[in-house]
Structure formats: C-alpha cells, structure tokens
C-alpha positions as CSV (number, residue, x, y, z in Angstrom):
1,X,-3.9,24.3,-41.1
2,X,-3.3,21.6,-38.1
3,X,-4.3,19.2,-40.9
4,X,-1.6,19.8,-43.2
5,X,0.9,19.4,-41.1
6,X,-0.1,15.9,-40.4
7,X,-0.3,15.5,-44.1
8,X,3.1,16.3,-44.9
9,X,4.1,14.7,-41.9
10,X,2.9,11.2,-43.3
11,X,4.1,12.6,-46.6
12,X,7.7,13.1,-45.2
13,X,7.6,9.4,-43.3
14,X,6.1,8.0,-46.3
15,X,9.5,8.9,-48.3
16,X,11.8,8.4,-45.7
17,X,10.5,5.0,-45.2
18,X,10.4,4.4,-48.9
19,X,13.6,5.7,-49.7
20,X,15.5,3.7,-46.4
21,X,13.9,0.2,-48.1
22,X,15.7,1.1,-50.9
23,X,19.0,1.9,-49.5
24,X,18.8,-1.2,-46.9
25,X,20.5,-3.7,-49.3
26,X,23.0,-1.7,-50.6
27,X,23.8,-0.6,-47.0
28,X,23.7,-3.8,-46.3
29,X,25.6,-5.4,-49.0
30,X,28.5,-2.8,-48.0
31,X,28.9,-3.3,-44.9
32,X,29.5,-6.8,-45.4
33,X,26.5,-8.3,-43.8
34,X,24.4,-9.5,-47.1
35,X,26.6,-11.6,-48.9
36,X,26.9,-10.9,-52.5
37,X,28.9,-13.8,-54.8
38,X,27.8,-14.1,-58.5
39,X,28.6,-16.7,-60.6
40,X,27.6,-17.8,-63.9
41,X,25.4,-20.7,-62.5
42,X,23.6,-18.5,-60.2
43,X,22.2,-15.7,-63.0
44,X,21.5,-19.0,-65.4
45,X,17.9,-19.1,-66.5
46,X,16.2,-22.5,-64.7
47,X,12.7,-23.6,-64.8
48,X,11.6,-25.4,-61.6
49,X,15.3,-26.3,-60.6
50,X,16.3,-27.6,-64.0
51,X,17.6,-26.0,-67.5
52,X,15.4,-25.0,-69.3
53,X,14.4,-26.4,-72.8
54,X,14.1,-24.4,-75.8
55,X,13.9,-20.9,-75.5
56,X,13.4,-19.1,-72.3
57,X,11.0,-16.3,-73.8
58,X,7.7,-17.8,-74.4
59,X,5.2,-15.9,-76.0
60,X,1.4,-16.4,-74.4
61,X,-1.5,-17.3,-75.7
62,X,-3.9,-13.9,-76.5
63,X,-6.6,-16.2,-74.1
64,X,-4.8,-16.0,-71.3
65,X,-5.2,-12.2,-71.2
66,X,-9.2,-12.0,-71.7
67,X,-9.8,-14.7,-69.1
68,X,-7.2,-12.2,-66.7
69,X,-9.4,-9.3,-67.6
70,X,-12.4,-11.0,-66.8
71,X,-11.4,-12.1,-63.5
72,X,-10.9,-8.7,-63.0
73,X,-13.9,-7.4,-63.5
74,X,-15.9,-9.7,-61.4
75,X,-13.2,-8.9,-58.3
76,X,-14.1,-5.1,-59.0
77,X,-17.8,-6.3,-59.2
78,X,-17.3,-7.6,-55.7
79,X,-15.6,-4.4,-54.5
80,X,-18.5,-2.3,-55.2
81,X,-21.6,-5.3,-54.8
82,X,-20.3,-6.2,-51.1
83,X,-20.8,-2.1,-49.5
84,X,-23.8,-2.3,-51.7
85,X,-25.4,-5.4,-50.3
86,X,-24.4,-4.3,-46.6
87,X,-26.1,-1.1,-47.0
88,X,-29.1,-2.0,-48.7
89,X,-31.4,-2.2,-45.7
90,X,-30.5,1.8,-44.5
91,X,-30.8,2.8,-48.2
92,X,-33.9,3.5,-50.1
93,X,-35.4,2.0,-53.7
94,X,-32.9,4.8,-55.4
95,X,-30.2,2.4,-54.2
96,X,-31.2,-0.8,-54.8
97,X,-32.1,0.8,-58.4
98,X,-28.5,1.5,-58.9
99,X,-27.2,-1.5,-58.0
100,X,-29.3,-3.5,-60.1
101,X,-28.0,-1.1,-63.0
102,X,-24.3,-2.1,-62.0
103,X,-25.1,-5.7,-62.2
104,X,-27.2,-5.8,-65.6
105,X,-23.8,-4.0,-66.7
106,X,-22.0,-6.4,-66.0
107,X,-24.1,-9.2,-66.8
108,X,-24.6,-8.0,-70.8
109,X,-20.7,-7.5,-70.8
110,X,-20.3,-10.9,-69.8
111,X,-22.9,-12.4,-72.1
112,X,-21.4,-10.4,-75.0
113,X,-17.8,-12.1,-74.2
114,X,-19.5,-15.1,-74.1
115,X,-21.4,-15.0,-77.2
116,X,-18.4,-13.7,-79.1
117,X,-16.2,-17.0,-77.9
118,X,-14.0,-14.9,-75.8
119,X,-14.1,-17.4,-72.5
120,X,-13.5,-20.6,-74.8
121,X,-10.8,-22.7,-74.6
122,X,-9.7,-23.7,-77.9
C-alpha cells in the first residue's frame, strides 16, 4: 500500500507542478513583472525578419510527410536495435532470431517504399 502512496504522491506534484507552469505567466503578467504591450507590428506575420510575400499559409508538398515517416521509423528501429545489440551476448539464438525478424521487417518495408517511388524527389 506504501507504494501507492508514493504514486499519488508524484501524481499530486506532477499536477501541481504542471498546473503552477501554467499559472506562472499570467501571475506574472499581473503582477507587473512580464511586460505585456501589443501592437499591430508585433502580432504581424514575418518570415525571417521581413514581410512576408504572398500568402502566409503554404500548403506542403505530400513528400515531405513520407520522408518524416520514414525517419521515424528508422529512429524507432534504433530504439529497439540498440538494447538488442547490447544484450546479445547474455541472450541465446531465440534472441538474435528475433532481432533478425525485426530488421528483415523493416528492411522489406523500406524496399517496398523504395520500389513504389516513395523516397524520390521529383
């Protein structure tokens, strides 16, 4: 039961904390210490210190979104490949067997993206 105590403990800080990082700027802004001036200049849309041209809501390209999503998979294939690789001496052939599974996984998802023109530039 001790442990559930310490749970909600960290449960309760955990809000608290949350909660007082919220409430710190406005706090903040009231008591006069955060200074807080708008202007029509200041909430003006600017691209690298300068108006912008055209319109400010660009759509992107689809291709930037499959090159994202594979980047993400190979940072999730490190996640799992680098406790896998550390641990491969202490484990048995029933290890190594599942990492190899993991990693042909990957490898015919990438081909398959590859093959289908998904990491081209065009």
């Amino acid at each position: 039961m001790q442990d559930y105590g310490y749970l909600a403990l960290f449960l309760l800080v955990s809000i608290a904390f949350a909660v007082f990082m919220l409430a710190l700027p406005l706090l903040l802004r009231k008591l006069g210490i955060s200074p807080y001036k708008p202007s029509k200049v200041k909430s003006s849309t600017v691209e690298c210190g300068l108006e912008t041209t055209g319109r400010s809501w660009v759509q992107f390209n689809p291709r930037y979104y499959f090159f994202a999503l594979v980047a993400v998979a190979l940072d999730v294939m490190l996640i799992f490949i680098l406790p896998w690789a550390l641990g491969i001496q202490e484990a048995g052939w029933q290890f190594f067997l599942g990492g190899a599974i993991f990693v042909a996984i990957l490898l015919i998802a990438y081909i398959y993206a590859w093959r289908k023109g998904a990491l081209q530039w065009k």
